[in-house]
N, C-alpha and C positions, 0 to 999 in steps of 0.2 A: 504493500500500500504506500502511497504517495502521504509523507508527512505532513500531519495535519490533527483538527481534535477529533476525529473519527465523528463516525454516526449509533448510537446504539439500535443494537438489532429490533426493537419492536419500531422503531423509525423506518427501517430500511423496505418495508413492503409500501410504504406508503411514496418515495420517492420519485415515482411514475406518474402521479396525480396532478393535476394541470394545477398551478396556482398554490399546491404545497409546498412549504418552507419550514424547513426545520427547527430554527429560530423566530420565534414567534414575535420577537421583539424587530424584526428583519420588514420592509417594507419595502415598494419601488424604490421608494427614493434614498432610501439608506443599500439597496443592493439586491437584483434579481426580482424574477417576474413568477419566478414560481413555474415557468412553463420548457425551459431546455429539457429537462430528462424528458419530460411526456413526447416531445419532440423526436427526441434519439430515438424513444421506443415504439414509437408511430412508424417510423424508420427504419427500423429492423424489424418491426414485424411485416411492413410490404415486404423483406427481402427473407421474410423466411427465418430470422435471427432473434437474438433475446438478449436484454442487455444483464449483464451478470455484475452484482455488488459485491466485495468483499471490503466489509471493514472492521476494525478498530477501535475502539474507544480510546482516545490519548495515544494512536500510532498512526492512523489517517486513513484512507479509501480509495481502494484501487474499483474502479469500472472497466470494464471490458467486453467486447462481444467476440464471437466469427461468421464472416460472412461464408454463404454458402460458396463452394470449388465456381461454383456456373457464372458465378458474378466478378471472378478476377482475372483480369486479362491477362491473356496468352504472351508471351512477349516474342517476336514474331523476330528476332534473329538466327 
């Protein structure tokens, strides 16, 4: 995981939801819309993918996916 204050686990299902923010005290104008992850995962799921959390509490949060073999190009040398 990427350092950082982590997220705890009963948070980490809900991080997909449009408009959710982990810090309640967190608004537009102090930082984020609440809407990137819902984003990401709109986006991997057109492609068939799912985005996968691993974090941390006090060691940080690593995100990651895989796209499916059919979606990466060939490289044609």
């Amino acid at each position: 995981p990427a350092p950082g204050p982590g997220i705890a686990a009963e948070q980490s299902p809900r991080l997909t939801e449009r408009f959710y923010r982990v810090e309640k005290a967190r608004s537009r104008q102090t930082g984020g819309s609440g809407l990137g992850l819902a984003i990401v995962k709109h986006a991997l799921n057109h492609h068939e993918s799912r985005l996968e959390i691993d974090s941390s509490p006090g060691k940080g949060t690593r995100f990651s996916f895989v796209l499916p073999e059919r979606l990466i190009a060939k490289n044609s040398d």
